[in-house]
C-alpha angles and dihedrals in degrees: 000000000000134000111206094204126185095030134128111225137216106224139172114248128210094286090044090257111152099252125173110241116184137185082047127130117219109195130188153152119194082328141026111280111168142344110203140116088279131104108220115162134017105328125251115195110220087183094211087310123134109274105203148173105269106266122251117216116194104180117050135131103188151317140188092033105303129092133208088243091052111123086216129115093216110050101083088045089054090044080049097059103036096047086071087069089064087049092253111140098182136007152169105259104208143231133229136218099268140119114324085229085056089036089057097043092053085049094045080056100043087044081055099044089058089069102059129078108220128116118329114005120251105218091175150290147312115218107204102177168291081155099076145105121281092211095052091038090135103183087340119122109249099207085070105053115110146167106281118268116206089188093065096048092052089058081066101030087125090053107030106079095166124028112195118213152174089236083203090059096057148058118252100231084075083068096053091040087052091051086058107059085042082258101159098228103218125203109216147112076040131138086204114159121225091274099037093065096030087061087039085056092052093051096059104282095140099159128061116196121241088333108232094023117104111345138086103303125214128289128171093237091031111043098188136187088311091056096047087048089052097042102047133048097258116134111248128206118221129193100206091188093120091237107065088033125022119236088245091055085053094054091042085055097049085041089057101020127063114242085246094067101049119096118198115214142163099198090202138188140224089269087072118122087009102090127222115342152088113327141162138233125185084334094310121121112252124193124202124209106175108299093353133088135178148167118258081267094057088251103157109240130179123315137260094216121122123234087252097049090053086057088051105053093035086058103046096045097051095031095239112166112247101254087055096052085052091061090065096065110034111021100029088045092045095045092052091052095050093241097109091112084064107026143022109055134057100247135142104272101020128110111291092240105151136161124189121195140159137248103283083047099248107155115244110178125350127200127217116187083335096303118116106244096166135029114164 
């Protein structure tokens, strides 16, 4: 048993809102047992810091070294170790637009590494492609995009937790079949027009992919993806990383869209946690100059930002207090997966997946199941 003392915690209220609560003892052992003023197990020390539920993040390639495609053994254990130190206790590793034959042997991993208990959790998969627009590819291989296959999805229905589509390249019967094998259908790398994606939203696309990035942007005559996104209830990803998204953009989403249906995410590469360099991506060189990375034609990829550092900057630029930013990457994630009842929240019975950082939301010690994965 363990007794996380001097924090303050980030707890639910009443209404469920994210509140600070300190001079409160969470105490703990593989799940949640009690939150009260008593000490009931060995002693941690959160020396005044944030005490939180773990962070989920849903959209990530790679970090550390390692990537998701990767036909190595190792690399999602190595995704697995290093995202602790973020403060990200489980995640989506995610796919690229390759071969189907590449696509299914990173989701044959990912379906094994479910199943072990070891670092960060691993709750599924993003599949990002190869159902996608050729005009909105962003950093994606051309040569692999393809019209969507719903056979193909329902071979890893029990793996694949998002699916990302051009929702103008596809039938919308994919989009029923998805719903209903709990398969979160995502808007993104998509040319959609306003009422493309608007009808796709009303399907049962709930989810749009890195807003902004790679899709048909807003006009005022031609709304776009990112119009549909802001005038409808669909969850949105963001990558607050101030170079995907401006800081301005981020203020403008948290002025139209509720807190609840925002999403913070890095997707991140490889190139994470390894500073400025030379770096790959689905077999393209990508080359990393503090937080920006591109391909050799200055085409913008993924980022190289941690799930902390996304929080950071979201909350500074739109001034949101720090137990409500929380709630973007742990609560609003857990709830659209439909793992809320486990994860997500510090409450009594669910999984011990804490993180604790400090003001300037550097990550200190982070909890996995109860077990300590992570101590700067």
């Amino acid at each position: 048993m363990t007794s996380i003392v001097n924090g303050r915690l980030i707890l639910p209220d009443d209404n469920g809102d994210f509140k600070i609560c300190a001079g409160t003892v969470l105490n703990f052992d593989e799940k949640i047992f009690s939150i009260s003023d008593s000490v009931e197990g060995e002693v941690v020390d959160a020396e005044n810091n944030f005490v939180a539920p773990g962070f989920i993040n849903v959209h990530i390639h790679g970090c550390a070294g390692a990537d998701t495609m990767d036909d190595d053994e190792t690399a999602l254990t190595t995704m697995r170790e290093f995202l602790p130190r973020s403060g990200v206790t489980s995640f989506l590793p995610t796919t690229m637009t390759m071969s189907l034959e590449k696509i299914s042997a990173a989701l044959k991993r990912i379906r094994h590494e479910q199943k072990i208990s070891h670092g960060a959790k691993i709750f599924g998969a993003h599949l990002e492609g190869p159902f996608i627009s050729k005009k909105f590819k962003g950093a994606q291989d051309e040569q692999y995009i393809i019209p969507a296959d719903f056979a193909f999805v329902e071979k890893f229905a029990d793996v694949i937790k998002i699916v990302t589509v051009a929702p103008e390249e596809i039938s919308f019967d994919f989009i029923d079949r998805c719903r209903e094998k709990n398969i979160v259908v995502s808007i993104g790398h998509s040319a959609a027009t306003y009422e493309i994606a608007t009808a796709a939203i009303e399907r049962g696309a709930t989810h749009v992919t890195h807003l902004f990035n790679a899709q048909s942007p807003f006009h005022h005559r031609k709304p776009g993806v990112v119009g549909a996104a802001l005038d409808s209830h669909a969850n949105v990803e963001l990558i607050a990383d101030n170079v995907h998204v401006h800081p301005v953009a981020q203020r403008f989403v948290k002025k139209i869209k509720p807190l609840d249906e925002i999403i913070l995410i890095t997707d991140s590469l490889r190139a994470c946690g390894l500073g400025d360099g030379e770096s790959e991506l689905g077999g393209q060189k990508v080359f990393v100059n503090g937080n920006l990375a591109t391909l050799a034609d200055g085409t913008l990829v993924g980022s190289v930002a941690t799930l902390n550092d996304v929080l950071k900057n979201f909350c500074a630029n739109t001034d949101t207090d720090v137990a409500s930013g929380v709630e973007l990457v742990t609560k609003n994630p857990a709830v659209e997966l439909k793992i809320f009842d486990s994860v997500g929240s510090l409450e009594v019975g669910k999984s011990a997946d804490i993180t604790i950082f400090d003001d300037d939301f550097n990550v200190k010690k982070t909890f996995v199941d109860g077990h300590k994965v992570f101590a700067q």
